[in-house]
Structures are given as structure tokens and as C-alpha cells.
N, C-alpha and C positions, 0 to 999 in steps of 0.2 A: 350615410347618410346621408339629419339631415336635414320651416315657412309656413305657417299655419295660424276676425273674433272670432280663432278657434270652438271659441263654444259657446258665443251664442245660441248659434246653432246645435250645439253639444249636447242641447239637451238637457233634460232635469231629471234624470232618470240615474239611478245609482247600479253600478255594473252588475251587481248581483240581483239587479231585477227588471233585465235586459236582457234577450237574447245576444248568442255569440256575435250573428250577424249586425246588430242594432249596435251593441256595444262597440265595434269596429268602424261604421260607418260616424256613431254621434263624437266619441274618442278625435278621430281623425289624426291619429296618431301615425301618420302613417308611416317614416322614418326618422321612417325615422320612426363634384364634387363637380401668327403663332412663329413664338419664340421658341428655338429651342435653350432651358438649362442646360447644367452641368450633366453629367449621364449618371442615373440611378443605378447603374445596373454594373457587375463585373463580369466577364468572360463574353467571348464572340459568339452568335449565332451563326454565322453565314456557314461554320463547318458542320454544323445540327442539323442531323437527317429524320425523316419522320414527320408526324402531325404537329411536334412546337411543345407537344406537352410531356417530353423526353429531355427537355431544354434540362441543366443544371441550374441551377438559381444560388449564385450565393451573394444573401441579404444586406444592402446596404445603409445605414440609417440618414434619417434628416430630421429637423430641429421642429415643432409648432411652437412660436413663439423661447424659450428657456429648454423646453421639452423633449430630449431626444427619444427617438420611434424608430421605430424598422421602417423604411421604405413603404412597405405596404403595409398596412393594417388587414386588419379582420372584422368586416358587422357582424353583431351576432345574430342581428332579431331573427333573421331569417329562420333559425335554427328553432326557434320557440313560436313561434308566432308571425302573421299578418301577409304569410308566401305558401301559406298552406298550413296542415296541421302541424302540430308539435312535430319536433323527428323524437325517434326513439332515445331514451338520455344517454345510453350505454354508448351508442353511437355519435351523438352530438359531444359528448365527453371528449372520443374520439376524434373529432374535428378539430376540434380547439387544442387539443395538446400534441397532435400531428404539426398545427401551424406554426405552435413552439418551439417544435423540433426544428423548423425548417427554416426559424429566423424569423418568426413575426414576432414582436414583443410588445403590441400595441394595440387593446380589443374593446369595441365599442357596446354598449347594449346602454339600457335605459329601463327605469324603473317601468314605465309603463309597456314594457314589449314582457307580454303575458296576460295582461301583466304582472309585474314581480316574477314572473318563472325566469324570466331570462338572465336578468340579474343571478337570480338562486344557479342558474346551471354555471355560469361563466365564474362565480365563486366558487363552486367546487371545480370545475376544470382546471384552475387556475392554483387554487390554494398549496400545490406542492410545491410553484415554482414564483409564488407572489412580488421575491424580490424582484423577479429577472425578466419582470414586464410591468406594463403601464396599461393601469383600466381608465376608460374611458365610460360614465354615465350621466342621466342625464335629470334633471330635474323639472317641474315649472307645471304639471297636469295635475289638477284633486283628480285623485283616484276615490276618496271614501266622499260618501253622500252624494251631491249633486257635481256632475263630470265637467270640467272645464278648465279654464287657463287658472292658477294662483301661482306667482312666483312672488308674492309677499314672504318678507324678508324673518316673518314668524313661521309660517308654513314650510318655509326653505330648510329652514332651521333642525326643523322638526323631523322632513323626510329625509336627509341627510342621513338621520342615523338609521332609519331603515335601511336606506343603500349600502351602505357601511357590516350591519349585521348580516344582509344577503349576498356582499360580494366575499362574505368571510375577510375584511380586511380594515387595520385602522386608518384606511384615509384614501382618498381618492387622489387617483392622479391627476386626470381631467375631470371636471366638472361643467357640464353644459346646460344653460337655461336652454328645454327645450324647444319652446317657442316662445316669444316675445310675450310678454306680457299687456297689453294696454292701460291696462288701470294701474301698474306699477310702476314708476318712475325706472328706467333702470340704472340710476344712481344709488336706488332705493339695493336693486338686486345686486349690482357692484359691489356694495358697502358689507352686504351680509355676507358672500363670497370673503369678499376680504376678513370676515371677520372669523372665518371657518378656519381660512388658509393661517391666520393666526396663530388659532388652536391646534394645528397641524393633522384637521381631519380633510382639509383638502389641499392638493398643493400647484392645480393649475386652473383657471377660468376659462371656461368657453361660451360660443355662445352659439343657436340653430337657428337658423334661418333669418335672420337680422338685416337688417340692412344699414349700408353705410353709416345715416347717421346717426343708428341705434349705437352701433358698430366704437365711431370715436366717442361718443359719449361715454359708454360704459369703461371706455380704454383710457377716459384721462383719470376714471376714481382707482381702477383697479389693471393693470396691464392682460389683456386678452390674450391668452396662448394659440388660441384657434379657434375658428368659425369653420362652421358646417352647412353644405347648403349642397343640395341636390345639383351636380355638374359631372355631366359627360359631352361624349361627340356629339350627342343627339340634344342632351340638354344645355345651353349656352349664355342664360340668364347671366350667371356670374360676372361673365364678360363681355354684358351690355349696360348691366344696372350699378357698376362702380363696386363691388365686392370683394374682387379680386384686386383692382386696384389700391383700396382703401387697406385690404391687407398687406399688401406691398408697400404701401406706405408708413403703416406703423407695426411692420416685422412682427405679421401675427402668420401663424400657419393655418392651411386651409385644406379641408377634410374635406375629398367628395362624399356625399354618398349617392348612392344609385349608379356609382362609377359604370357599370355595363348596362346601363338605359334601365335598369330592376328588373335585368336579365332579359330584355330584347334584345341586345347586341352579344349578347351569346350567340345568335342566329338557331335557336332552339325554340323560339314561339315563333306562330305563322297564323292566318286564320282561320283554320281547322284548332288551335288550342281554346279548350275549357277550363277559366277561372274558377274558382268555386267564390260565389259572393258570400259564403258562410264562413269562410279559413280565409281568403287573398281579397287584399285591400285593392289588389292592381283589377279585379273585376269591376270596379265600379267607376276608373279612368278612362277618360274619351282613348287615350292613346292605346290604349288595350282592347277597343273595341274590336270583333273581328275583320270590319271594313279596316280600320289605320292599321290594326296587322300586318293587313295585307299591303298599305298603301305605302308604309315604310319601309319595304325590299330593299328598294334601291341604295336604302344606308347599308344592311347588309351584304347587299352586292359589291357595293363599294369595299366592306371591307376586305372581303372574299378576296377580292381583287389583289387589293394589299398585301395578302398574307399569304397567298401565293407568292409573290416577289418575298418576303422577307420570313416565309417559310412559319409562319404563326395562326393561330387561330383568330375570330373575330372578336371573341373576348379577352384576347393578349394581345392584340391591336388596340381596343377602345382603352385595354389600364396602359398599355407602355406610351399609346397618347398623352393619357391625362398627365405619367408622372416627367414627360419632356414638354411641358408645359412653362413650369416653373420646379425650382430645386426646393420651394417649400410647402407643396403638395403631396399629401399620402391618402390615396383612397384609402376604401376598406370596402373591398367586395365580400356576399357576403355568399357561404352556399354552406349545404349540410351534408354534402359527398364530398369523400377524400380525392378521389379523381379530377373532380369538379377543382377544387380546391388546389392542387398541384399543376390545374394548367392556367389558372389565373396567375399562381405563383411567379411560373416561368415567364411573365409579362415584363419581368425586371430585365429581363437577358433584351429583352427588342430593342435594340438602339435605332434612332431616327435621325439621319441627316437634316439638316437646316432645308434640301430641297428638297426631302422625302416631306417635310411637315408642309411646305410653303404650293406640294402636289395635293395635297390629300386638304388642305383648307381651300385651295381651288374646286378641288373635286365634290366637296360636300356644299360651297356654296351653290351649287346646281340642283342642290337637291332639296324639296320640300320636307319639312316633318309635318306628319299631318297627328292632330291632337295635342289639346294641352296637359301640363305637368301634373296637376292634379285634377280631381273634383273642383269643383265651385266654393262649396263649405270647406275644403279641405285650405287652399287658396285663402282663404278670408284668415285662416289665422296665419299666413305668412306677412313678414314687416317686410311691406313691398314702398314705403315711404323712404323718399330718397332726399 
């Protein structure tokens, strides 16, 4: 994932008397992640012959905050919602418990990706093997009557146990206020958090889209296990606006999402691709338009480049980036194809030199992105206060 007065703008309009399209843009839900660390990943690439996505992967963990995770997580929205239509469940079933197999133990969704359907899929995917992973969902939108921000500490209270009955589980691993609140103190959303973690229906905090000093504030009522915020190659806020660092300072982990640009650093959109503004939220983003499509090549040229010397794909380039970054980062890319899925995987095997990172953060400072990270409305409800 993964910044969003989300809904002011939002609207007054109650989802069931909204078209699909309306209900997605007023929501605004949209996801919703250079030093190098320690190396994520176990075994060599340089003797791995073929495309990259032949690689072996065998999975390493790292901490969010208390929290140990597989190396790489899993988003799931993709799967249900807001990247096109539903996938088929039989299939998307498939996805999720292929990951399991493969070393992910770590799966992200949120009540509002469906909404509620996503939650419901990733509770049944999940429920044969519940012990031997960590959900990850997310709170803070009124979904009933009028749509917008509530992360009052009654409200919280309350949708908690929806999440709880749809992930089929008694207690959430991570818990994420999914957008900031305004009108909530979030000392207010700390305190009820802490008051859940209590009862033992949750047992770690997070928080979406925050910033810094949302970030220490909520961390001195209640300890933050991880912050989420849209960071890749292409998106770089974290590491302008104090995010990243403010997590390194008080030992929280930090979740990209949109780890592969929301799948333009796949090098699979171009400006010949059709969003559907009815299913995909990324239709109505400058940087999706088919002009920035096209104007942003040269990031995937660049990676091309890359991944020829280091024998990878451009989407196992942008995740073995992010996770030689720092040793307590774990994206969660997110896709609904097993193939798809198995060559993100093998992103863990890319190991990067100190002068392969310190080549390629030269290379890209030469290079424009053209468009910004979200919509306008979508933007307003990220806590961009520093």
C-alpha cells in the first residue's frame, strides 16, 4: 500500500446509492512503500539463467516494529477490487495460498477493498493455515450512510468486529488507521487501539498514510508497529517528507505499497493501455494518463537496463530496490496471477552492491516522473503535515 479531508469531498452519498464508478472515485480509497541494508534474500543469482522468474526464492523474515513477517508480503485489494474487476474467487483463493506455500506469511487488505469482499476472500484463503501468518487490515472509512473519514474511537470499536468476523479470525495482527483522521485527535485513535490490543482482538498498531508528526504523536500513547505509505523507485515522498526517517527513529516498520509504481514498473503499461474508470482507480491519475505513460519510459528503460546486467525482470528490480533500502521494509506487491506472483517473489534473490545502488540512484536522478501520486480529492485526505 497505503494518504488521503478524504471526504469532504467524499461525498454524501451512501454506496448503495452510488454507482460502481462514483462510489470509487467519492471512497477514494485508493490503497490502499541509498543505503544499502543487510541482504533480504538467501541464495545467488549471478548462476540463474532465463528471465529471473526461474529464480528460487527461499523466504527471509523481518520485524515491523515487535512483528515478525516474511520479507515480502502480499496486497490483496488487487484481487477484489479497485485494478479492475473482481478475479474469479476459485482463483484468487489460489493466489493467496500459492504465497503461503512459497513463504509469505504476511497479507494485507482492508475493510473497505470491496468493500468487505476482500477481507471475506482473504479470511477464507487464509483460515486453514491462520496460525502461521499475520493479517494485516485496516480501519478509519464509514462505509454505512454517509462515506467518509470516522476513526472515532466508538466507531473503531464497533467495525473491529466486522473485520474480525470476515477475516474468520479472533484478532488482528496489524491494525491500520486507514487514513488520518482530522477531526480525531489521534491520541483519541491510539487509546482505543490500545484498548482493543487489551482484549486481545488486536495485537499490533498501524498507521496509513501519516505523517511524521501524526506518526510520534500516536507512538508515545501507543507503540506503532508500522506505517504504510505508497513508496517505490518512481514514488519518493517517504524520503523527502521525514517518514522514513521518523520510522527509523522510533523502530517502527515500514510497508510500501504500490511497491511496482501500481504496476507501471512492471513495464506492462504503455500509452496504448485502457483503464476502465468503472473497475481501476489508477484511470483517473495524472500519472496514468496515456501522455505520462508514455513520458515515463525512460524509468523503465532504465530498469531494462539493470536487469539485463543482474539478469531480472523490471518488476524484481523495483521490489529487490525497495527491500536494500533498509532491513525494515517489506512491500506487498499485489497481483491475481500465479505467474505474476512467482516473479515478484524471486525479487528476494536480487542482491545489490553498495555501487550497484549508488549507479542506479544516479541514473534515475536524470530522470523526470511526470504526474502526480494521486488525484487532487484523493491527496486531500493524505496527512501531508509535517
Amino acid at each position: 500500500m497505503a494518504r488521503e479531508n478524504l471526504c469532504t469531498a467524499a461525498g454524501r452519498a451512501s454506496p448503495r446509492d452510488v454507482g460502481r464508478r462514483d462510489f470509487l472515485a467519492k471512497t477514494a480509497l485508493v490503497m490502499a512503500v541509498a543505503t544499502s541494508g543487510p541482504s533480504p534474500w538467501t541464495g545467488a543469482s549471478a548462476q540463474t539463467k532465463g528471465t529471473g522468474t526461474q529464480r528460487i526464492a527461499s523466504m527471509t523474515t523481518r520485524r515491523l516494529g515487535q512483528l515478525e513477517v516474511s520479507a515480502m508480503g502480499a496486497g490483496c485489494m488487487s484481487i477484489s477490487a479497485n485494478y479492475g474487476p473482481p478475479a474469479d474467487r476459485n482463483q484468487a483463493i489460489n493466489v493467496i495460498r500459492t504465497a503461503h506455500e512459497k513463504g509469505v506469511t504476511f497479507f494485507d487488505t482492508a475493510e473497505v477493498y470491496g468493500p468487505y469482499t476482500n477481507e471475506d476472500l482473504v479470511g477464507e484463503a487464509l483460515a486453514p493455515i491462520r496460525d502461521k501468518v499475520a493479517i494485516a487490515t485496516k480501519f478509519g472509512i464509514n462505509l454505512e450512510g454517509t462515506v467518509g473519514l470516522n476513526s472515532r474511537p466508538k466507531h473503531l470499536k464497533k467495525v473491529v468486529e466486522g473485520s474480525l468476523k470476515r477475516l474468520r479470525t479472533d484478532r488482528i495482527d496489524l491494525y491500520y488507521q486507514h487514513r488520518v483522521d482530522p477531526q480525531v485527535p489521534i491520541e483519541d485513535v491510539a487509546g482505543a487501539i490500545k484498548d482493543l490490543i487489551k482484549a486481545g482482538k488486536v495485537l499490533h498498531f498501524g498507521l496509513s498514510e501519516a505523517s511524521p508528526r501524526t506518526i510520534r504523536r500516536a507512538h508515545a500513547v501507543h507503540p506503532v508497529a508500522a506505517v504504510q505509505t505508497e513508496y517505490s523507485l518512481m514514488e519518493r515522498d517517504p524520503e523527502r517528507n521525514g517518514v522514513l526517517q521518523a520510522s527509523e527513529e522510533l523502530g517502527i516498520g515500514f510497508v510500501p505499497w504500490g511497491p511496482v509504481g501500481m504496476g507501471y514498473l512492471t513495464g506492462k503499461l504503455d500509452a496504448r493501455t485502457k483503464l476502465d474508470p468503472k473497475t481501476d482507480l489508477r484511470s483517473g491519475f495524472d500519472r496514468f494518463s496515456p501522455e505520462n505513460l508514455a513520458a515515463n519510459m525512460p524509468i523503465i528503460d532504465l530498469l531494462k537496463r539493470f536487469g539485463a546486467k543482474k539478469n531480472a525482470t523490471p518488476a524484481q528490480l523495483a521490489l529487490s530496490w525497495l527491500l536494500a533500502q533498509k532491513p525494515w521494509i517489506v512491500p506487498i506487491p499485489g497481483t491475481r496471477n500465479v505467474d505474476h506472483f512467482n516473479e515478484n517473489l524471486a525479487a528476494i534473490t536480487v542482491a545489490w552492491t553498495p555501487g550497484e545502488l549508488r549507479e542506479i540512484k544516479t541514473a534515475f536522478s536524470q530522470i523526470k516522473v511526470h504526474g502526480g501520486r494521486m488525484n487532487a480529492e484523493q491527496m486531500q485526505a493524505v496527512d501531508q503535515v509535517i
